[in-house]
C-alpha positions in Angstrom: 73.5 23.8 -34.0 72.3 26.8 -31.8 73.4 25.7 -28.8 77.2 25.2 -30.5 76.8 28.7 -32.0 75.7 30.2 -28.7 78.9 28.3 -26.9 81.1 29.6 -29.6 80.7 33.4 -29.1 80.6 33.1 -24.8 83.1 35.0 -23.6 86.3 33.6 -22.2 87.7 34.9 -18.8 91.3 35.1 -19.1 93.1 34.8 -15.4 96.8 35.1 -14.6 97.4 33.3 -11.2 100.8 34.3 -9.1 101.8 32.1 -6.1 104.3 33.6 -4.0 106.6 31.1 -2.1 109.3 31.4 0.3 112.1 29.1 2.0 109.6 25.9 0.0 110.2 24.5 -3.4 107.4 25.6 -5.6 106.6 22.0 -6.5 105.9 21.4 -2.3 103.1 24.6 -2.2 99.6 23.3 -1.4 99.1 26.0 -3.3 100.6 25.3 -6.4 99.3 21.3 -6.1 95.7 22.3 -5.5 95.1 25.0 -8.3 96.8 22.3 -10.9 94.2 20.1 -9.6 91.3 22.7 -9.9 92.7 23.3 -13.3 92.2 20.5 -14.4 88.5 20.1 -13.2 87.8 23.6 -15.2 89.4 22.6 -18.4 86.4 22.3 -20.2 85.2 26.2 -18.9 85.8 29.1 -20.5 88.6 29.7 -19.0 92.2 30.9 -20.4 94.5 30.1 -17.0 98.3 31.2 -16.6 100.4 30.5 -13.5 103.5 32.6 -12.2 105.7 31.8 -9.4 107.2 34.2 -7.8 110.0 32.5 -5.3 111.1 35.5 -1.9 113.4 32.5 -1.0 116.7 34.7 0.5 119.5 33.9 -2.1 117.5 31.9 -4.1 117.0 28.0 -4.6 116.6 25.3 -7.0 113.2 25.6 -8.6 112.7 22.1 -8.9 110.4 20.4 -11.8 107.6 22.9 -12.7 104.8 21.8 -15.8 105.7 23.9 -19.2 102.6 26.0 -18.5 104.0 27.5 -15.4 106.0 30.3 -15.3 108.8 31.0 -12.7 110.7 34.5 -11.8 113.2 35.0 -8.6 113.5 37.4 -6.3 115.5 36.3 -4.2 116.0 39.6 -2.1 112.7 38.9 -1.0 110.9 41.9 -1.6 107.6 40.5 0.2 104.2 40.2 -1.1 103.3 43.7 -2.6 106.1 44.0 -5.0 105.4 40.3 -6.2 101.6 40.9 -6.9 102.9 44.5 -8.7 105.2 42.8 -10.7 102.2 39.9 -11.9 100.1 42.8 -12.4 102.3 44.8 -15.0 102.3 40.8 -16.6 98.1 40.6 -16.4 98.3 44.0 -17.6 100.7 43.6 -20.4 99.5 40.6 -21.7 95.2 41.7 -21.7 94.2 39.3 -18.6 91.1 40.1 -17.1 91.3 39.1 -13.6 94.5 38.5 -11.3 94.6 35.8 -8.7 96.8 36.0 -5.9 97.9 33.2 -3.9 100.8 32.5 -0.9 102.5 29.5 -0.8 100.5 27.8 1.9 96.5 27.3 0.7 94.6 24.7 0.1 92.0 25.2 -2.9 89.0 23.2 -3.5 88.5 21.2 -6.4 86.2 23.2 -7.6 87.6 26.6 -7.1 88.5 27.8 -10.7 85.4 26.5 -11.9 83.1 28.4 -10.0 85.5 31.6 -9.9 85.3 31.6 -13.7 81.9 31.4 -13.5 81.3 33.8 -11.2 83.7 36.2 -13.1 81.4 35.7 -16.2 78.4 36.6 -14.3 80.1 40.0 -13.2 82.1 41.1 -16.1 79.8 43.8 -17.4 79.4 44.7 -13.6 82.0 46.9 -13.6 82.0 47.9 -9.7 83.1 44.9 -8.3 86.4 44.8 -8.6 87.2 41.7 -6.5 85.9 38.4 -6.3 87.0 36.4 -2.5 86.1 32.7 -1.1 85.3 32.2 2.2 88.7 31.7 3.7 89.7 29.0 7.3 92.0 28.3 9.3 93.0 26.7 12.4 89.6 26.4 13.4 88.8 30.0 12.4 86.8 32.4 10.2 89.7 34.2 8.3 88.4 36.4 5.4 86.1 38.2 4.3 84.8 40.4 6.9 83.8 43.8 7.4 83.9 46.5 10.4 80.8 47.5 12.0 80.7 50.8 13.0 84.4 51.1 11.1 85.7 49.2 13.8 84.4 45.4 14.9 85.0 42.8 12.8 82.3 40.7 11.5 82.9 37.8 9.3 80.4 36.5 6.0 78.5 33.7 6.5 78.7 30.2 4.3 75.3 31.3 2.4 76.6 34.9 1.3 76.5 35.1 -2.4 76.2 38.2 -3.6 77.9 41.3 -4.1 78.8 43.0 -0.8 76.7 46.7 0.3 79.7 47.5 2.5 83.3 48.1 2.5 84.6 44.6 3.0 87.8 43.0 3.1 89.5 39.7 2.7 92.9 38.3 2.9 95.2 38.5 -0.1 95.5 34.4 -0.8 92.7 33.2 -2.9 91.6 36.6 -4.2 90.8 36.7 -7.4 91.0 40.6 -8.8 89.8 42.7 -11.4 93.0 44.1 -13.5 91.9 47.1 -15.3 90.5 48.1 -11.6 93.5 47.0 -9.5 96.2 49.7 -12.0 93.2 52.3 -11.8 94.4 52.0 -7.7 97.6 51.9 -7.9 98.0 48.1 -7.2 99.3 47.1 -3.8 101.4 49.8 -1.7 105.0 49.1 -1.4 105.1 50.4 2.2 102.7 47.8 3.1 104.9 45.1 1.7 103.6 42.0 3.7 100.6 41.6 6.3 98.8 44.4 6.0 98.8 44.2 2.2 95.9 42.9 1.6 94.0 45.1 4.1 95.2 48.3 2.4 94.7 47.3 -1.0 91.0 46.4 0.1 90.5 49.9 1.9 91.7 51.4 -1.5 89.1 49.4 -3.4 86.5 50.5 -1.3 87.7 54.3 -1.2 87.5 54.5 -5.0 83.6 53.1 -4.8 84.7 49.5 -6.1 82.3 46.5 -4.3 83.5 42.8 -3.5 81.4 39.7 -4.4 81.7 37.2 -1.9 81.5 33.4 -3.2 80.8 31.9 0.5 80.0 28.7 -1.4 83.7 28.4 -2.1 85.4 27.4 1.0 89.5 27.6 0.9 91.9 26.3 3.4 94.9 28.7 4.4 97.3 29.0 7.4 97.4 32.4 8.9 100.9 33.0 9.8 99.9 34.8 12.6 97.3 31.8 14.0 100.7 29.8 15.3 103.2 32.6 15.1 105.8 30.7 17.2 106.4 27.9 14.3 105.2 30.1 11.4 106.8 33.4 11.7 109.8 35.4 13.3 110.0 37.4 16.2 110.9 40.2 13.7 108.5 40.0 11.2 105.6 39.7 13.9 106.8 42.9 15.0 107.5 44.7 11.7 103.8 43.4 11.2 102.5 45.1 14.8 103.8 48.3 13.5 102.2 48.1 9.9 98.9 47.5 11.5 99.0 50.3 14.1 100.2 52.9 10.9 97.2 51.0 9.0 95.0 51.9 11.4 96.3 55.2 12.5 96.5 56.9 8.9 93.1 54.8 7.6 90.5 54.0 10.6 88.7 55.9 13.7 89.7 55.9 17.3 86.6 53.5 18.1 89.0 50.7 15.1 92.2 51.6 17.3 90.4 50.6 20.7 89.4 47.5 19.6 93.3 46.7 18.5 94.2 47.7 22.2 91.2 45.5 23.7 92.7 42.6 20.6 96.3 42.2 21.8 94.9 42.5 25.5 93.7 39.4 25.0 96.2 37.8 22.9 99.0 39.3 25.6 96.9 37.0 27.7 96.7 34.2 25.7 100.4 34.1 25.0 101.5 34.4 28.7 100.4 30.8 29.1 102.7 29.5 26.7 106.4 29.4 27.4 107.2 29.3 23.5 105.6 32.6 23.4 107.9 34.5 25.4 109.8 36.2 23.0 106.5 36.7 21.0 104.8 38.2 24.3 107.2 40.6 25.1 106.8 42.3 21.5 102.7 42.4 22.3 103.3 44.3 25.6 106.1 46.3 24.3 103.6 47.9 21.5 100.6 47.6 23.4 102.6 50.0 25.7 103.8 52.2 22.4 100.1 52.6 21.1 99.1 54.0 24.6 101.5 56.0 25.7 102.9 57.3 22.1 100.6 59.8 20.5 99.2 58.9 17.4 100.7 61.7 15.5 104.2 61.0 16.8 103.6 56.9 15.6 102.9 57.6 12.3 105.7 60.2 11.9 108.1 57.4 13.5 106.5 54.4 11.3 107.0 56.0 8.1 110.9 56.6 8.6 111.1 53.3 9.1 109.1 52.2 6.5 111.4 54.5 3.9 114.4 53.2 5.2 112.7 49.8 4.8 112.1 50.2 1.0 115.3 51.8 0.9 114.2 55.2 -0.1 115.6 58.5 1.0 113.1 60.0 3.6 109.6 61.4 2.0 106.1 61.8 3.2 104.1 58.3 2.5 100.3 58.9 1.4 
C-alpha cells in the first residue's frame, strides 16, 4: 500500500515534442516513426507526451494519416527551424509543459529514448540550472553533438560514458534536444535571424551566457543525418551558402579570433576534400569563394554586410541585430 501511495504522488514530466519536416509526408519521418515507437515503450512512465508537426513543405502538401494524438500546423512559407520551435514554445508555454523536445524530420530515436529522458528529467527537475537535456547524437560515421570548445575554439566531442551535468559551456545539435520551457522563454527562445543551421548553436551559446548547464545522457545514442555530412544529395547550393554566412556572423559577433581560425583551417580542409569530387563543384566553389571573404573582408565590415542580409531575409526594414 506504500509503495502505490508513494507512486501516486511522483511527479509526472509533462513534454510537448515538435518535429519539423519539409518536402516528406509526416507519416515517412524516421522521426515521427521512432518517437511513436519510444512512446510506446514509456507508456507506463510518468510521462504526459504531446506531438506537433510542423510541415516547412513550400506551398504546402497533403498531411497524410497522422494518430489522433498528434497535432499538425502548416507553414508552408517555410519559415525554417527557429520560427517553428518559437511557435511550439508559445504551445509548451501556454499549455504548462515542462520540457520541449525538438526534433527535424530525419532522426532515428532509440527505443528507449523517452524512457530514459523522462527519467532523467525527473532526476533534474528541482535542479534548476540545467536547462537542457541532449543524447549523444551520429551520423555518417561521425560524432555529431554534444561538444564543447577548448580554449573557446576546438571542438571536443562527449564520450559514450558521460552522464552527468556538463562544467562547461557545451553545445549540441537542435534534433533530439529535449529543453527546459520556463528556461528556454527566460532566453528569448531561438533567434529569428538564425533561422536554420546555426540555430541550435546560438540558442546553446545563449543558455550558457545566462549561467544555464547541459546534462548529457551519452547512454542515449540517437541516429541523425547532418545535412551538411552529404551536402550534394541533402542540401542546396543556396542554403549551404546562406548557412556559410550564418556561421561566420555566429562566430564573428559570439567567439574569439583563435574560434574563427579554426573555421579558416575547417573549410581548408573540406575545400580539399570536395575538390576530389566532381558532384562538389558547385558546392566547392561556394567554400573558396567565402574562405576568400573571411580573409580578405574585415570582420567588422562581415558583420555589417551579414546583418542586412539577414533583415532583408526575415523581411524586416533594416535595424541593428543583437
Amino acid at each position: 500500500m506504500q509503495e502505490s501511495i508513494s507512486d501516486a504522488i511522483q511527479p509526472e514530466i509533462k513534454l510537448l515534442a515538435v518535429i519539423v519536416v519539409f518536402k516528406i509526408r509526416p507519416g515517412a519521418s524516421s522521426s515521427l516513426l521512432t518517437l511513436l515507437a519510444a512512446a510506446q515503450q514509456a507508456a507506463s512512465s510518468k510521462l504526459k507526451l504531446a506531438v506537433l508537426i510542423q510541415d516547412n513543405t513550400p506551398g504546402g502538401q497533403d498531411a497524410g494519416d497522422l494518430p489522433e494524438n498528434v497535432r499538425y500546423q502548416a507553414a508552408p512559407h517555410n519559415p525554417g527551424l527557429a520560427q517553428a520551435y518559437n511557435s511550439a514554445l508559445k504551445i509548451a508555454e501556454m499549455e504548462g509543459y515542462d520540457w520541449l523536445l525538438t526534433l527535424d524530420q530525419d532522426t532515428s530515436l532509440p527505443i528507449n529514448f523517452l524512457e530514459r529522458i523522462s527519467e532523467i528529467a525527473l532526476e533534474q527537475a528541482a535542479h534548476h540550472e540545467v536547462g537542457a537535456i541532449v543524447p549523444k547524437v551520429v551520423g555518417d560515421g561521425h560524432s555529431l553533438s554534444p561538444f564543447r570548445l577548448v580554449w573557446g575554439a576546438l571542438p571536443r566531442w562527449y564520450a559514450t560514458d558521460f552522464i552527468r551535468t556538463a562544467s562547461c559551456p557545451t553545445y549540441a545539435v537542435n534534433s533530439a534536444s529535449t529543453l527546459r520551457v520556463v528556461t528556454l522563454c527566460q532566453i528569448g527562445g531561438y533567434d529569428p535571424f538564425f533561422p536554420l543551421d546555426i540555430s541550435d548553436l546560438n540558442m546553446f551559446h545563449k543558455l550558457a551566457n545566462s549561467g544555464k548547464k547541459v546534462f548529457i545522457a551519452g547512454d542515449v545514442i540517437v541516429h541523425h543525418e547532418l545535412a551538411l555530412l552529404r551536402k550534394e544529395k541533402r542540401m542546396s547550393v543556396e542554403r549551404y551558402r546562406a548557412g556559410l554566412l550564418d556561421e561566420c556572423a555566429f562566430w564573428d559577433m559570439k567567439l574569439g579570433s583563435l574560434a574563427r581560425l579554426e573555421r579558416i583551417v575547417r573549410l581548408t580542409g573540406r575545400a580539399f576534400k570536395d575538390s576530389f569530387n566532381p558532384e562538389k563543384s558547385q558546392y566547392l566553389s561556394v567554400t573558396l569563394s567565402e574562405m576568400k571573404r573571411r580573409l580578405f573582408t574585415s570582420r567588422r565590415r562581415r558583420i555589417e554586410a551579414w546583418r542586412g542580409w539577414s533583415n532583408s531575409r526575415a523581411g524586416l526594414p533594416e535595424r541593428r541585430i543583437p
